[in-house]
C-alpha positions as CSV (number, residue, x, y, z in Angstrom):
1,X,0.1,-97.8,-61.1
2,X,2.4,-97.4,-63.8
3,X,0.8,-94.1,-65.0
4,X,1.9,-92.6,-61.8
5,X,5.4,-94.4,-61.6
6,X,5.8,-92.4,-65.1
7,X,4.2,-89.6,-63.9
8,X,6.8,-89.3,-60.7
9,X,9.7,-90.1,-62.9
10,X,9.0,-87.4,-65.2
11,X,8.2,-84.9,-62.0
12,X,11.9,-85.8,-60.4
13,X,13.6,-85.7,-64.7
14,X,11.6,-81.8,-64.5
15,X,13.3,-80.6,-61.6
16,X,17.0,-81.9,-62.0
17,X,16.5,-80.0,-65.6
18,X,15.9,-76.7,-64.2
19,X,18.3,-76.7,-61.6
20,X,21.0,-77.4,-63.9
21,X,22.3,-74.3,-64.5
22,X,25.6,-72.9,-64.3
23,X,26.0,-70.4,-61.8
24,X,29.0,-68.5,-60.8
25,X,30.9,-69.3,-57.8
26,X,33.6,-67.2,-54.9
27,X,35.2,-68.9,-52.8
28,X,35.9,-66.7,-49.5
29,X,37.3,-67.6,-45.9
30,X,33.9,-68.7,-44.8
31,X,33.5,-71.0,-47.9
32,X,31.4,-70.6,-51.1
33,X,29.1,-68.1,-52.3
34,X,26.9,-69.5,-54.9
35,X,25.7,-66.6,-57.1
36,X,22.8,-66.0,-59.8
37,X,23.5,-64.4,-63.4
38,X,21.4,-61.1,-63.7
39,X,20.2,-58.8,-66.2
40,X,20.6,-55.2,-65.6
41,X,18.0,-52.7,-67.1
42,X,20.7,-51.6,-70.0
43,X,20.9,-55.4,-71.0
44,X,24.3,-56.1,-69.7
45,X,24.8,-59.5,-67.7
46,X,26.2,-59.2,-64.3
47,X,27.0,-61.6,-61.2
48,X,24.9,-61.5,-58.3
49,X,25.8,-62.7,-55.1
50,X,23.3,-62.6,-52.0
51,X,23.2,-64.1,-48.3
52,X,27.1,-62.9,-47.7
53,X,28.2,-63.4,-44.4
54,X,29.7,-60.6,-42.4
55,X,31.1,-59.6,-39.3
56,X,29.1,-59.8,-36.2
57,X,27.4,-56.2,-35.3
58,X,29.3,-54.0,-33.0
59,X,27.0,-54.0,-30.4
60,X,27.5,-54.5,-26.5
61,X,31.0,-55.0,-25.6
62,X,32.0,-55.4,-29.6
63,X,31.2,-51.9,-29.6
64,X,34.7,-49.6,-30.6
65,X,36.9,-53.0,-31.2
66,X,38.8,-54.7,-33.9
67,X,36.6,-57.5,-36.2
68,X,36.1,-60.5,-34.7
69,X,37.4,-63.5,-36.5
């Protein structure tokens, strides 16, 4: 029993490691964007942001109006 007490402690110590990164942050309107840093193909390092919200598609009767806020 106390192999897999250890075993689950060093599991749980694992993953809070690797998540401790720092990544860059925006804060928008909306709230804020957590980001990655990337490494483009000439080796320089740039901020990448994914999964930003937009406006709702002008479809229907949103169709030829002003953005929704």
């Amino acid at each position: 029993m106390i192999k897999f007490g250890i075993y689950i402690c060093l599991i749980f110590s694992i993953g809070v490691l690797s998540d401790s990164q720092d990544y860059p942050e925006v804060r928008i309107e909306q709230g804020a964007l957590k980001g990655k840093y990337r490494q483009a193909w000439t080796g320089k390092t740039f901020n990448s942001f994914t999964s930003i919200p937009y406006a709702q598609p002008p479809i229907g009767k949103l169709r030829f109006k002003g953005i929704p806020r």
